[in-house]
C-alpha positions as CSV (number, residue, x, y, z in Angstrom):
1,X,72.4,108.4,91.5
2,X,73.5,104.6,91.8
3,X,75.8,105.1,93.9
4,X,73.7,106.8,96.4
5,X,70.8,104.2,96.0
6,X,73.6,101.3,96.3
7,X,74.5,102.9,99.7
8,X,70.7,102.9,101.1
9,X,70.3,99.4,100.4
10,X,73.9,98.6,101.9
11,X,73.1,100.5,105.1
12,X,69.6,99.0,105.7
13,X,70.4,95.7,105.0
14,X,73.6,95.9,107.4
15,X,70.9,97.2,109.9
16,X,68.8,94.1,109.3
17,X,71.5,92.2,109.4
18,X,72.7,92.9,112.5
19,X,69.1,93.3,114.3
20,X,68.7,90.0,113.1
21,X,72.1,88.7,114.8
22,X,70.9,90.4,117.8
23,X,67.5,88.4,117.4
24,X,69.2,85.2,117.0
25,X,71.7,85.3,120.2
26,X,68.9,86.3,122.3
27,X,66.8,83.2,120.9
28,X,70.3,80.7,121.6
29,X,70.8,80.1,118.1
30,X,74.4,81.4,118.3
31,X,75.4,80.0,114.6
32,X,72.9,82.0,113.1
33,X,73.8,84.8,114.9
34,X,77.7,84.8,114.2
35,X,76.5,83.8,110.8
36,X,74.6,87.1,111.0
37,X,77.4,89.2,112.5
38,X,79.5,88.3,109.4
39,X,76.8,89.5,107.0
40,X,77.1,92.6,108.8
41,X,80.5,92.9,108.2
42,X,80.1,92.1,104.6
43,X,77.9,95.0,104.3
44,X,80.2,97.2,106.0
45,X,82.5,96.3,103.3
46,X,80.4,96.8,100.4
47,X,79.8,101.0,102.6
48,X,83.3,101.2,102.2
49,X,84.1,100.2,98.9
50,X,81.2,102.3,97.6
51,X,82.0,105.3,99.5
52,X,85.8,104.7,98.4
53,X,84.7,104.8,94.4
54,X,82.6,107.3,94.9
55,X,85.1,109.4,96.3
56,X,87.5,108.5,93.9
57,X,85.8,109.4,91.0
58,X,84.6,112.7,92.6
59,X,88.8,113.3,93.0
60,X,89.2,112.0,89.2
61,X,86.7,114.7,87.6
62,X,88.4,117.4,90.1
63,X,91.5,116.9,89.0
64,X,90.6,116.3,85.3
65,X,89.0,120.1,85.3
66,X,92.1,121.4,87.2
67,X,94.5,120.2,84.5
68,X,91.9,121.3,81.4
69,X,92.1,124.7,83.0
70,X,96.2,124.9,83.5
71,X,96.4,123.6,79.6
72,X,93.9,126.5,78.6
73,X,96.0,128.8,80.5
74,X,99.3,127.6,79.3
75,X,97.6,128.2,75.6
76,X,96.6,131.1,76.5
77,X,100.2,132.4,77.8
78,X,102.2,131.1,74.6
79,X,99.7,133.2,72.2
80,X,100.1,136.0,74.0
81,X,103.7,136.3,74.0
């Protein structure tokens, strides 16, 4: 759940960042603008590193069950035999 609220708030303030970049360029204020452009990219970041974890984790509780069932199974085997 906090990752998927994190990731709203990433994605719309990367949106009002960069509609505000836009805003700022067309005014002439070009600083503000790049300055603007980089706090997109900062955002971008903060999609990828969540999305990255997120996945990560998702990989980490896969593989955790796969290897609980293969040790149940080898248990299994060596009191059958």
């Amino acid at each position: 759940m906090k990752s998927k609220l994190a990731m709203i708030i990433y994605i719309l303030f990367a949106i009002a960042s960069f509609f505000f970049g836009v805003h700022m360029f067309k005014m002439g204020d070009t600083l503000r603008g790049i300055l603007f452009m980089v706090a997109v990219a900062c955002w971008g970041m903060c999609i990828y590193n969540n999305s990255g974890t997120a996945r990560r984790q998702k990989q980490r509780i896969a593989h955790s069950g796969q290897s609980a069932m293969t040790s149940k199974k080898s248990k299994n085997k060596s009191k059958s035999r």
